[in-house]
Short mmCIF file of the C-alpha atoms (twelve columns), coordinates in Angstrom:
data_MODEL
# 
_entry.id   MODEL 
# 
loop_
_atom_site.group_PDB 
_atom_site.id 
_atom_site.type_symbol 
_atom_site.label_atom_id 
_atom_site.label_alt_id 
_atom_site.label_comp_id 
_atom_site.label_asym_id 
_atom_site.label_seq_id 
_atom_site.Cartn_x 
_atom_site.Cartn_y 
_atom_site.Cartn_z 
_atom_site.pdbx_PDB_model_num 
ATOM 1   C CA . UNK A 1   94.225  87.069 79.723  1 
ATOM 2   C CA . UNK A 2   92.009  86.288 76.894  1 
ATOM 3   C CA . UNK A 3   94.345  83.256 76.197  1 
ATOM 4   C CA . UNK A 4   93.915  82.095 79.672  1 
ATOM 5   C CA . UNK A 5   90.096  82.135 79.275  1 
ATOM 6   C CA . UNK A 6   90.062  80.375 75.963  1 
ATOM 7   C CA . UNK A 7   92.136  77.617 77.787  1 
ATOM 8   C CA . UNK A 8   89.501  77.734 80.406  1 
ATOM 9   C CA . UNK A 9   86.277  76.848 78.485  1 
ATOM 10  C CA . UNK A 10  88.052  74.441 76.743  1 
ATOM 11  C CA . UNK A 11  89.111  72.685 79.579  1 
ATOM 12  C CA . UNK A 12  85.122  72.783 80.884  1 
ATOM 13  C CA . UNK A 13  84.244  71.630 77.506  1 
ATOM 14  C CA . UNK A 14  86.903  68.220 77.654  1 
ATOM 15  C CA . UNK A 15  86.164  67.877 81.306  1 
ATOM 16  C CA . UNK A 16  83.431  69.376 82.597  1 
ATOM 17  C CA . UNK A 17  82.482  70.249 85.963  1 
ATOM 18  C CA . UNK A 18  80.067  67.936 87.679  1 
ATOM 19  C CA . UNK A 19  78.586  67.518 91.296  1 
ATOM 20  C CA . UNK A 20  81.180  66.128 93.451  1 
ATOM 21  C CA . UNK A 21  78.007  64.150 95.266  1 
ATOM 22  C CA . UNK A 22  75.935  62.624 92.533  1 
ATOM 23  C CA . UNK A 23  78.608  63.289 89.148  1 
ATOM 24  C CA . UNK A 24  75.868  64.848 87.374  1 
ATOM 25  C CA . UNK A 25  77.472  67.650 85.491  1 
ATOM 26  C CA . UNK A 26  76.833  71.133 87.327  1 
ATOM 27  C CA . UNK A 27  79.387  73.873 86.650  1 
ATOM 28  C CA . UNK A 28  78.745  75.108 90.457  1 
ATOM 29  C CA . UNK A 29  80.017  71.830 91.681  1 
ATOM 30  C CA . UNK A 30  76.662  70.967 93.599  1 
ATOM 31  C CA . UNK A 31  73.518  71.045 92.202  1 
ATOM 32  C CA . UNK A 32  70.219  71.846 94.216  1 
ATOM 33  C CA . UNK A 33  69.476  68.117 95.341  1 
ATOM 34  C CA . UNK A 34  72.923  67.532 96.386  1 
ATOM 35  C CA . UNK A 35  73.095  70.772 98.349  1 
ATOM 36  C CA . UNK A 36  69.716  69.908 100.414 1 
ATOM 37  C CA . UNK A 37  71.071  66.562 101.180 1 
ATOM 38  C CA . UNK A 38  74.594  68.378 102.249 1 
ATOM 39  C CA . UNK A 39  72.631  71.283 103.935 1 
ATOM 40  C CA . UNK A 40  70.557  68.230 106.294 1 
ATOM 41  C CA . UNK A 41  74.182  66.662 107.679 1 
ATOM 42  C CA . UNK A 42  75.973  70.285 107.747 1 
ATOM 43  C CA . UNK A 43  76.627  70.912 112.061 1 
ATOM 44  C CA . UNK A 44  78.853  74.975 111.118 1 
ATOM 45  C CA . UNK A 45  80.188  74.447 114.391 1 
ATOM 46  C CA . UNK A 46  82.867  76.679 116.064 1 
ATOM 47  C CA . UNK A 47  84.028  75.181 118.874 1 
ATOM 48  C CA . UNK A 48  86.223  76.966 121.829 1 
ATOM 49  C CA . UNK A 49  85.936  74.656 124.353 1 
ATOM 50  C CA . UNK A 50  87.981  71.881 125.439 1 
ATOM 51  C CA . UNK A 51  90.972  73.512 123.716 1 
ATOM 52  C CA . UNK A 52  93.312  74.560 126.774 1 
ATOM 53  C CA . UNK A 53  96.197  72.290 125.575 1 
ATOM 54  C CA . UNK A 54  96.045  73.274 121.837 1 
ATOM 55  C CA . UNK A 55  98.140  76.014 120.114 1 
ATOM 56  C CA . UNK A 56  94.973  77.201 118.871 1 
ATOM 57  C CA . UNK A 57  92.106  79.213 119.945 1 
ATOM 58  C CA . UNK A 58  88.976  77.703 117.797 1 
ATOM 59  C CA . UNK A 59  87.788  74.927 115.784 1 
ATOM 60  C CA . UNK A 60  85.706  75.843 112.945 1 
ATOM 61  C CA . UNK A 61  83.961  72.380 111.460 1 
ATOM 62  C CA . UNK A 62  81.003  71.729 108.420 1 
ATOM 63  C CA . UNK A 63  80.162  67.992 109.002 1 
ATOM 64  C CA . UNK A 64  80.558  64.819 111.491 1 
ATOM 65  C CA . UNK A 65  82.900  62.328 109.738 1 
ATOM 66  C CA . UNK A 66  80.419  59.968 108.905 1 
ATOM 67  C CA . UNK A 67  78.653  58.595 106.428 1 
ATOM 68  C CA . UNK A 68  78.205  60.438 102.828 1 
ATOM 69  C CA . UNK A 69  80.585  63.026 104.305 1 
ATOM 70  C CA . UNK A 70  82.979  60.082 105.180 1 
ATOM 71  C CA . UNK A 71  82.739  58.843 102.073 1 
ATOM 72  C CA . UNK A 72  83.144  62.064 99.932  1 
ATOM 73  C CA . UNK A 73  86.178  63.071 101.546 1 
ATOM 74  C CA . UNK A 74  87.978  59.528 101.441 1 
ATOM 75  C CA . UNK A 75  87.076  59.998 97.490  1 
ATOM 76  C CA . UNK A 76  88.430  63.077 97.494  1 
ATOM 77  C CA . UNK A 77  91.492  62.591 99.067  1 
ATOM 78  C CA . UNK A 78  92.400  58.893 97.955  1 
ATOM 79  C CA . UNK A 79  90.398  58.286 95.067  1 
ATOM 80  C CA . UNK A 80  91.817  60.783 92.682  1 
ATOM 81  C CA . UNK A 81  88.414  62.938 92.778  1 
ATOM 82  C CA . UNK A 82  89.878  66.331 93.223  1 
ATOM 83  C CA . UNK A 83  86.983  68.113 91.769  1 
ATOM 84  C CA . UNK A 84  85.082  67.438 95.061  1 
ATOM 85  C CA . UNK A 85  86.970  70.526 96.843  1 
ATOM 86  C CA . UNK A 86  84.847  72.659 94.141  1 
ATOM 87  C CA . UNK A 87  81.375  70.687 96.054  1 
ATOM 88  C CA . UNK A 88  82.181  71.493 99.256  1 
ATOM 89  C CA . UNK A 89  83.801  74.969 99.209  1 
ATOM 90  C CA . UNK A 90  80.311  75.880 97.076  1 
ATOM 91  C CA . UNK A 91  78.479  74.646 99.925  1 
ATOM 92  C CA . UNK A 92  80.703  76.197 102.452 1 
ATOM 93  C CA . UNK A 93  80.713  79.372 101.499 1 
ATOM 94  C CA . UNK A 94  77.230  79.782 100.956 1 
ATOM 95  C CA . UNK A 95  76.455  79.740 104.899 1 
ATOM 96  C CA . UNK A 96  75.978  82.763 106.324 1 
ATOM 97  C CA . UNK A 97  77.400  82.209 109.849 1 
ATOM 98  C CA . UNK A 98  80.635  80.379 107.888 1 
ATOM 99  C CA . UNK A 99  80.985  82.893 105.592 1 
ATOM 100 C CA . UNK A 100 81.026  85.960 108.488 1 
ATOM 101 C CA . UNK A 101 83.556  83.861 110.524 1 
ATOM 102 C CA . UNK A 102 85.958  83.259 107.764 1 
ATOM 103 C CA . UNK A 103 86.534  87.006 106.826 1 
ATOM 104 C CA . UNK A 104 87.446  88.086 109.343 1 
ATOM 105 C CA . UNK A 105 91.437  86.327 108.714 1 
ATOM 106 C CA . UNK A 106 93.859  88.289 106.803 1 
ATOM 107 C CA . UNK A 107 96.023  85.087 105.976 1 
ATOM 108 C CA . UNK A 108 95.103  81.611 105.386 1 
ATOM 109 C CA . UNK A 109 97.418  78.593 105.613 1 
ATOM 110 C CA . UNK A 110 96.688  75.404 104.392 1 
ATOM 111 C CA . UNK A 111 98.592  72.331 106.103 1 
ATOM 112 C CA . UNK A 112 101.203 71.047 104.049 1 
ATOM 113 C CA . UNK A 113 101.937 67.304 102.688 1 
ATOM 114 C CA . UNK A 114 105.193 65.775 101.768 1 
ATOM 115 C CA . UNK A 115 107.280 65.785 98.744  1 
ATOM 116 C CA . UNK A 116 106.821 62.318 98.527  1 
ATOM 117 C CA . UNK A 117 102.714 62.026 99.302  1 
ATOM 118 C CA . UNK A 118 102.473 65.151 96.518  1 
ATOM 119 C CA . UNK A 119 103.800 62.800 93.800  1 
ATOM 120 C CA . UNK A 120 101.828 59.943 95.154  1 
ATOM 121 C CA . UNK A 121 98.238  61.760 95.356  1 
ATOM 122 C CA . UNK A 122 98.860  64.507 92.622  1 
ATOM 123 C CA . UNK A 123 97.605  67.707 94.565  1 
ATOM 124 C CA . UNK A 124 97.169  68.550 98.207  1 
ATOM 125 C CA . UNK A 125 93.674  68.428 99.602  1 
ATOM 126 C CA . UNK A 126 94.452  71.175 102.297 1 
ATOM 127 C CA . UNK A 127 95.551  73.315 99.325  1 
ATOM 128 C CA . UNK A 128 93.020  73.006 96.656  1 
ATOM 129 C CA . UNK A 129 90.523  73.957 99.404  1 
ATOM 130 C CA . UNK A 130 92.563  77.096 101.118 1 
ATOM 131 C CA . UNK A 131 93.355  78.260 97.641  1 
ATOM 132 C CA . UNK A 132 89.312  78.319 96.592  1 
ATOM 133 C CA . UNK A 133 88.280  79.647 100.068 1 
ATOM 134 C CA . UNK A 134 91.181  82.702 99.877  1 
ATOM 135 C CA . UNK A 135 90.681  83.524 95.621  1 
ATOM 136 C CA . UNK A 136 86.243  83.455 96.877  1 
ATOM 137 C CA . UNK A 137 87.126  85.796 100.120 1 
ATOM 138 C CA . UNK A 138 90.310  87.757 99.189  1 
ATOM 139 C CA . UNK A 139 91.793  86.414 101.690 1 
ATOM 140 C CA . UNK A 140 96.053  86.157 101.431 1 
ATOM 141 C CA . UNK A 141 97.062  82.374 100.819 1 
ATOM 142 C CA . UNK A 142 100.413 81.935 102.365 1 
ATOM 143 C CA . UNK A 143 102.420 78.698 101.369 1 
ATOM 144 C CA . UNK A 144 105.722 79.933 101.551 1 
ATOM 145 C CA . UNK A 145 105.914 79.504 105.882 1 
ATOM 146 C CA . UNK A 146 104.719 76.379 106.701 1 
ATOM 147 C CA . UNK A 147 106.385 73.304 104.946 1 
ATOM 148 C CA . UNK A 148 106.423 69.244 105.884 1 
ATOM 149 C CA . UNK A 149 109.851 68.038 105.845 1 
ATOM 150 C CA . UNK A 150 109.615 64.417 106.736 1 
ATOM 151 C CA . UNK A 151 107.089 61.856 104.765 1 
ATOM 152 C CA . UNK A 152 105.440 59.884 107.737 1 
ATOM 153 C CA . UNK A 153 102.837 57.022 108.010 1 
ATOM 154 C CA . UNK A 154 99.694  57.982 107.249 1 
ATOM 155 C CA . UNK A 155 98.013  59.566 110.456 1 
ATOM 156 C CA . UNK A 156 94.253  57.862 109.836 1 
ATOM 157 C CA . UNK A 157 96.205  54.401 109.992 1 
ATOM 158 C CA . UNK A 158 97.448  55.574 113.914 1 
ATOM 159 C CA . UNK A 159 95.858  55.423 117.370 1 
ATOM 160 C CA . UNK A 160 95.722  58.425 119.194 1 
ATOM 161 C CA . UNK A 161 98.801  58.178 121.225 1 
ATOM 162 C CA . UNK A 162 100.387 56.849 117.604 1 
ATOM 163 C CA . UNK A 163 99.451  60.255 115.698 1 
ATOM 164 C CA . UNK A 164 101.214 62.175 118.539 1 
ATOM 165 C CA . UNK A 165 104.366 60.629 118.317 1 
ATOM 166 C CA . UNK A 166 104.544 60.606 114.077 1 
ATOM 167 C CA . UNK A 167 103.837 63.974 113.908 1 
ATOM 168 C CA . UNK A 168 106.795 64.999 116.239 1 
ATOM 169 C CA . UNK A 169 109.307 67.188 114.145 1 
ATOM 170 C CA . UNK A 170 107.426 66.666 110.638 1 
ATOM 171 C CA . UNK A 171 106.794 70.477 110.245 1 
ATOM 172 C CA . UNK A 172 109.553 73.344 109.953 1 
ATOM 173 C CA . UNK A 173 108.564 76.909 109.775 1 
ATOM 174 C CA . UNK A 174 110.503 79.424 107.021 1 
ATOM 175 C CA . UNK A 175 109.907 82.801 106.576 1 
ATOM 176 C CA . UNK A 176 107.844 83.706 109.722 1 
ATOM 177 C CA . UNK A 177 108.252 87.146 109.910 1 
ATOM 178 C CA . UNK A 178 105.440 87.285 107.176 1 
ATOM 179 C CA . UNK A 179 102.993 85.890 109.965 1 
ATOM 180 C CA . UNK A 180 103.898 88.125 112.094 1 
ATOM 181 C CA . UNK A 181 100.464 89.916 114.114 1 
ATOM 182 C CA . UNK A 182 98.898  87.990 111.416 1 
ATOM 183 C CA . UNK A 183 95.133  86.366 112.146 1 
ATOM 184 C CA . UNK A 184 95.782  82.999 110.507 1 
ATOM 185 C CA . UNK A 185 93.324  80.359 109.517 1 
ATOM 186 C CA . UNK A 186 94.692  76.728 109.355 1 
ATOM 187 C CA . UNK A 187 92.888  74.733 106.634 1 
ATOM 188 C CA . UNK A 188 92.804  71.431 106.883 1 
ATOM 189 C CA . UNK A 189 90.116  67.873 105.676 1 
ATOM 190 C CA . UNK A 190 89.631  65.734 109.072 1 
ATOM 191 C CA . UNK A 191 90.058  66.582 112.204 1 
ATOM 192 C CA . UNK A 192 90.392  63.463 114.372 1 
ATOM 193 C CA . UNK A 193 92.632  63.452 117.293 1 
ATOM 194 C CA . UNK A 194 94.048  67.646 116.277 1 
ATOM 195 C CA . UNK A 195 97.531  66.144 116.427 1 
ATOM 196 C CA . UNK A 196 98.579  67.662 113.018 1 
ATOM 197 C CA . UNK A 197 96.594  71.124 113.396 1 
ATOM 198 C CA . UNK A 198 98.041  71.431 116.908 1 
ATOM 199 C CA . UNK A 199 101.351 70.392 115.665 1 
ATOM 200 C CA . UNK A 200 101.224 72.656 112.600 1 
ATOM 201 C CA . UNK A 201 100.052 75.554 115.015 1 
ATOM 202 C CA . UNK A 202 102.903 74.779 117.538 1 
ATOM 203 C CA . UNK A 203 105.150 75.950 114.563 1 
ATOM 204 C CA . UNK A 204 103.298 78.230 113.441 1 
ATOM 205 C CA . UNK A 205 103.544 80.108 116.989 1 
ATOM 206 C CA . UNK A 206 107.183 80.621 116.092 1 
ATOM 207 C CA . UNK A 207 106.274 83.464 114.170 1 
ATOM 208 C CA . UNK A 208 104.239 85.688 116.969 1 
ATOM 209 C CA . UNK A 209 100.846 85.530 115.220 1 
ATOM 210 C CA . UNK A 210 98.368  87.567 116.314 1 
ATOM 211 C CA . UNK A 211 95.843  84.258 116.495 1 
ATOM 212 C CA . UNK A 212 95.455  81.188 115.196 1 
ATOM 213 C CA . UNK A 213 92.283  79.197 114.006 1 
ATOM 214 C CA . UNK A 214 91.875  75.952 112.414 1 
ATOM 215 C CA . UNK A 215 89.250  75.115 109.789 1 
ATOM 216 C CA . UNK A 216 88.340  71.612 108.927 1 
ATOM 217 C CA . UNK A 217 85.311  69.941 106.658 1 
ATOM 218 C CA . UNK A 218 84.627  67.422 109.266 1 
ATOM 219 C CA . UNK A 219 85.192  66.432 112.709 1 
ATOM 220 C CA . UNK A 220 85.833  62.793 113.772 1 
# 
């Protein structure tokens, strides 16, 4: 243990910390100015309507997918910036209506990436952000269901009726009897068309959860 902390601060001291917005160092991961900006463009939206014909019941979302929010997320998915997941969890978890609706999930899953795209990019977006939110709420993180067995085109370079068809037998549930009666959030970056949340929570249903949610930072 005390090993683990030693490794710790020297890891802050070599690379510190800094505000995923403005790269100022900030051991929280946002500093004050950053977090106004973020708290004028947050929406905290829940959304239950216009959801007959997905395999999930709400859509929990911070931002719009536009602009600074845009931006910060293509950096932190593409760019190699994975310290940004530290910015917006931070922010995230910090809002009270947010924070209320998130506990009340006993297992979070976040959706999976390829072999392939893990080697490309390094780390999983979905993950680093499902693995903050569950260590911050004691929440179970379950990544041993859920797994993507095919490497596919990208799903931001599809249309609409594009994303539906590449997603088609990408996912493959294992060990679903842990899910079982579960209440399981889905974590996940953008939410565009909900092909891949719908598609992960199609599989997911395998398993005879209890309910299924999705969580996103932004909707398209």
């Amino acid at each position: 243990m005390i090993k683990a902390i030693q490794l710790n601060t020297i890891i802050n001291i070599v690379f510190p910390q800094v505000c995923g917005v403005c790269g100022r160092i900030e051991p929280k991961g946002l500093c004050n100015k950053c977090k106004i900006k973020l708290e004028r463009l947050a929406e905290n939206e829940i959304l239950h309507e216009n959801l007959e014909q997905m395999n999930f019941k709400e859509l929990i979302y911070i931002f719009k997918y536009e602009g600074l929010i845009r931006k910060l997320i293509i950096d932190y998915k593409f760019h190699e910036k994975s310290y940004i997941y530290e910015t917006f969890v931070n922010f995230i978890l910090k809002d009270e209506k947010i924070f209320k609706k998130l506990k009340t999930y006993d297992t979070i899953i976040p959706v999976p990436i390829s072999k392939q795209r893990m080697k490309e990019r390094g780390y999983n977006q979905s993950l680093l952000l499902a693995r903050k939110i569950s260590y911050a709420l004691h929440i179970a993180l379950e990544t041993r269901c859920l797994f993507k067995i095919k490497n596919v085109i990208e799903q931001s370079k599809l249309n609409k009726e594009e994303r539906q068809q590449n997603i088609q037998s990408v996912y493959e549930l294992k060990n679903g009897e842990i899910l079982n009666n579960k209440q399981i959030l889905l974590i996940d970056d953008i939410y565009t068309t909900g092909s891949t949340v719908n598609e992960c929570s199609r599989i997911l249903q395998q398993a005879k959860p209890k309910k299924i949610d999705v969580f996103v930072l932004a909707k398209d």
